[in-house]
C-alpha positions in Angstrom: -79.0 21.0 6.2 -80.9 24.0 5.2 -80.0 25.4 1.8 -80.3 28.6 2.4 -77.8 28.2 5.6 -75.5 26.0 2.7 -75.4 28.9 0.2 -74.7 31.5 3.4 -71.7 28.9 4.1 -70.5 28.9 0.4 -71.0 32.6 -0.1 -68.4 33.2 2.9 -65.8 30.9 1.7 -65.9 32.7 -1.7 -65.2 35.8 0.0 -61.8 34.1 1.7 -63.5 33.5 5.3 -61.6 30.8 7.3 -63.9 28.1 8.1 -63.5 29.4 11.9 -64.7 32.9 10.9 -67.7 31.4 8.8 -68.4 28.9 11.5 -68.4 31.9 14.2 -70.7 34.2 11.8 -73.0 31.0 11.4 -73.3 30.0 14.7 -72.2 26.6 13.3 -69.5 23.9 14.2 -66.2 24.2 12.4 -67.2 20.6 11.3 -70.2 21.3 10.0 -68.7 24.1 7.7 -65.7 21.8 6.3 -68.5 19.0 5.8 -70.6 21.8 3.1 -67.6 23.0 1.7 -66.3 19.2 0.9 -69.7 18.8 -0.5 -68.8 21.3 -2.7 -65.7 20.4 -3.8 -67.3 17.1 -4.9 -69.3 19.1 -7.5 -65.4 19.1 -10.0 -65.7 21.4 -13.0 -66.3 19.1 -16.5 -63.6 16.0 -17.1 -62.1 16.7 -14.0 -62.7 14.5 -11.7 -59.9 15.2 -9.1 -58.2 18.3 -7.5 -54.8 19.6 -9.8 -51.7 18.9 -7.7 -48.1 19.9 -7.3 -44.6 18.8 -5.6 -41.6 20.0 -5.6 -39.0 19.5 -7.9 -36.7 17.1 -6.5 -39.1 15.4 -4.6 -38.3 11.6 -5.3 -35.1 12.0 -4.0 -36.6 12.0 -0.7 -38.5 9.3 -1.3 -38.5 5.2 -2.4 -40.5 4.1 -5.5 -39.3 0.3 -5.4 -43.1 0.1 -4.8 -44.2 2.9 -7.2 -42.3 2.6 -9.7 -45.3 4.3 -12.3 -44.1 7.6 -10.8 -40.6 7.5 -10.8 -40.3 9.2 -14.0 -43.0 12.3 -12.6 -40.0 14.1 -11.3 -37.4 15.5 -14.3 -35.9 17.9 -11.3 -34.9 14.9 -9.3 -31.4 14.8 -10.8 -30.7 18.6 -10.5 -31.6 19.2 -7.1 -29.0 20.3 -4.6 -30.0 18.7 -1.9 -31.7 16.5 -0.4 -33.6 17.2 2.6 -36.5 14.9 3.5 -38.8 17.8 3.4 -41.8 17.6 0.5 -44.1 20.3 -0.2 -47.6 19.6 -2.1 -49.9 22.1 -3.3 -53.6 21.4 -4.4 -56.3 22.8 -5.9 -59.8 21.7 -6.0 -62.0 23.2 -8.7 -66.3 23.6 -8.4 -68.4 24.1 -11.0 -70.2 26.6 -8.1 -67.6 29.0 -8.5 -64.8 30.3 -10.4 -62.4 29.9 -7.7 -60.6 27.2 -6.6 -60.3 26.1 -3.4 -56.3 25.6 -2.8 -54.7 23.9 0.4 -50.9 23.0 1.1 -48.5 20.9 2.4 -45.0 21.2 4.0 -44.2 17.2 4.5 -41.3 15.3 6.8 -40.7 12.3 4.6 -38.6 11.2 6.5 -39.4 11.1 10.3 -42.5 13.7 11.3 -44.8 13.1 8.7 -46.8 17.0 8.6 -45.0 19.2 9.7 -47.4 21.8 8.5 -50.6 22.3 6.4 -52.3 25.5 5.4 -56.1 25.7 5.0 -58.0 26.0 2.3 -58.6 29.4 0.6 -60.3 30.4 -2.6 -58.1 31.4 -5.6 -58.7 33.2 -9.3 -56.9 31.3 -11.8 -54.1 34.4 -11.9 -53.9 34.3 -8.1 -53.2 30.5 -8.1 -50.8 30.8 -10.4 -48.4 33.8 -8.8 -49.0 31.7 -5.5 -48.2 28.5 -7.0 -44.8 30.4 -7.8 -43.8 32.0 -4.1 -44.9 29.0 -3.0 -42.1 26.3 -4.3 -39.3 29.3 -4.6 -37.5 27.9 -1.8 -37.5 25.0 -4.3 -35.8 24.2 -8.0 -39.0 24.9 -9.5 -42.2 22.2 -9.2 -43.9 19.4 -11.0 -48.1 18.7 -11.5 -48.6 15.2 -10.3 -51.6 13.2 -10.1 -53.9 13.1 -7.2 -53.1 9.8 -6.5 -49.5 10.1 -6.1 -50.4 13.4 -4.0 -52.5 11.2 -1.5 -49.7 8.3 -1.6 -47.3 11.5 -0.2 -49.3 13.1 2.1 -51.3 10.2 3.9 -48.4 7.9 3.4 -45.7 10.3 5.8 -48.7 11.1 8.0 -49.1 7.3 8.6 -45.4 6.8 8.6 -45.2 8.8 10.9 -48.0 8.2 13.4 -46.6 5.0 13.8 -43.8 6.5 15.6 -46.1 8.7 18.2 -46.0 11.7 16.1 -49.8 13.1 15.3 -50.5 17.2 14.4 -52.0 18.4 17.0 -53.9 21.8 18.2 -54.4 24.1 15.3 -51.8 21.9 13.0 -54.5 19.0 13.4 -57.7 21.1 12.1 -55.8 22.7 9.3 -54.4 19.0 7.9 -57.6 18.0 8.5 -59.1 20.8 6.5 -56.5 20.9 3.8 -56.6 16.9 3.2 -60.6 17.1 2.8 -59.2 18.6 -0.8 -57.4 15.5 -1.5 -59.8 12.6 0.0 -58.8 9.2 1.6 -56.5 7.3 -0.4 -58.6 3.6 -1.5 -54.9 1.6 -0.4 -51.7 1.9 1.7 -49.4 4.3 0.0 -46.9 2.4 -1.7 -44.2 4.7 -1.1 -41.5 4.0 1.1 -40.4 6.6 3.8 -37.6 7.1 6.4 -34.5 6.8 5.5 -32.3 4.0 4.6 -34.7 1.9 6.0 -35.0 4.0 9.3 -36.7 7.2 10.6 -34.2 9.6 10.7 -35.1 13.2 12.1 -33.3 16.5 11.4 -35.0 19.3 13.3 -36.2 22.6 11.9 -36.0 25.7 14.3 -39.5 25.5 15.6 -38.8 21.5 16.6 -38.0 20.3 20.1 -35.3 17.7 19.8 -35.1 16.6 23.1 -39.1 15.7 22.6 -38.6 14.1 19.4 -35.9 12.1 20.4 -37.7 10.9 23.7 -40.2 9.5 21.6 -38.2 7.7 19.0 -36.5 5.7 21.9 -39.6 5.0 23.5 -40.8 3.9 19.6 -38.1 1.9 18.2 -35.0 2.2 20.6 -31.4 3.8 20.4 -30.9 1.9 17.1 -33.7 2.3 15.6 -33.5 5.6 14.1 -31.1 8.3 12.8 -30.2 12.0 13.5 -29.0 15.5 13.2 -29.6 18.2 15.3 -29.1 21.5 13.3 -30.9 24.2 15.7 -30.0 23.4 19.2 -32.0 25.8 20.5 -35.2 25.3 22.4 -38.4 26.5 19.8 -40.6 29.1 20.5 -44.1 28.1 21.6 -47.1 29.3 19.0 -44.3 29.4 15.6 -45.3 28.1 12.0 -43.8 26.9 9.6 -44.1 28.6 5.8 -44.6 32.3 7.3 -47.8 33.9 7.7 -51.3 32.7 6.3 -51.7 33.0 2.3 
């Protein structure tokens, strides 16, 4: 690609331009922008190596490290949490040597049954930034934990898998932003060794912007009336077009 069309490219996502926008003032292919900004993220700041990453406190909870049991111990707000709720958040931040900004992408994860329930896109962030998001971003939390990458991957492209084998994929914008946002983390080399579900099954509890009726239909289709759990805590039929985690960053 030409460099002077590359530099155009990372000029724009230093200024906080979406890769839609830059891709529209560009003339180029959304795909084509995420592949020259991954380029840059591959360029990692000195001893790096990989993006910094964050969970939740209380995150193993949700979880089972039979299988990984290096990182049981990477969670000291497991035994304070007050719940738990099968829902993971990650937070990651990619760091270039091309800029003092990192490049910082999210997570909400369904451990438990849906696997992404939503991802937010990349954006650049000052070091001060980053850190007052980093804050609003677990509050609905008891506080968060850095992890490494690896164990980040294991949780993100484990419940994604999980739960694809069910039926359940992103899909419209959803898809494009995971797809974005996990560019930040890269493919994991091996199955994530983490186990999901619960007690051995899938077992969905719907958020407000969820259609149970849908989810249900293809659980049964999936695995069959025994094969799964659930609760149903919003009755109510979602409203088309709602996201999860509020609006953009």
């Amino acid at each position: 690609m030409d460099e002077l069309l590359v530099a155009r490219v990372r000029l724009l996502d230093q200024q906080g331009r979406s890769v839609k926008a830059i891709a529209r003032a560009l003339g180029m292919s959304a795909g084509d922008v995420v592949g020259v900004l991954n380029d840059a993220v591959a360029a990692w700041g000195p001893g790096r190596g990989e993006p910094r990453c964050w969970v939740n406190a209380g995150w193993s909870r949700s979880v089972d490290l039979e299988s990984a049991p290096q990182w049981a111990g990477l969670d000291p707000g497991a035994s304070d949490a007050e719940e738990v709720r099968g829902l993971v958040a990650v937070l990651v931040a990619a760091d270039s040597t091309r800029s003092t900004k990192a490049r910082v992408a999210g997570f909400l994860l369904d451990v438990w049954c849906l696997g992404v329930k939503n991802a937010l896109a990349p954006e650049p962030m000052s070091e001060s930034r980053l850190a007052g998001h980093r804050g609003l971003y677990f509050s609905a939390y008891e506080g968060h934990v850095q992890v490494p990458a690896d164990l980040a991957r294991a949780l993100v492209f484990g419940a994604a898998a999980y739960a694809r084998g069910f039926g359940f994929e992103p899909e419209a914008e959803l898809a494009e932003e995971f797809t974005e946002a996990a560019a930040l983390l890269g493919e994991p080399a091996d199955p994530s060794p983490i186990g999901f579900g619960r007690d051995g099954k899938p077992f969905f509890v719907n958020g407000p912007y969820d259609d149970p009726n849908a989810v249900l239909r293809t659980l049964r289709r999936a695995v069959g009336d025994d094969g799964f759990h659930f609760e149903v805590a919003f009755p109510e039929q979602p409203s088309r077009g709602r996201r999860l985690f509020g609006p953009r960053w």
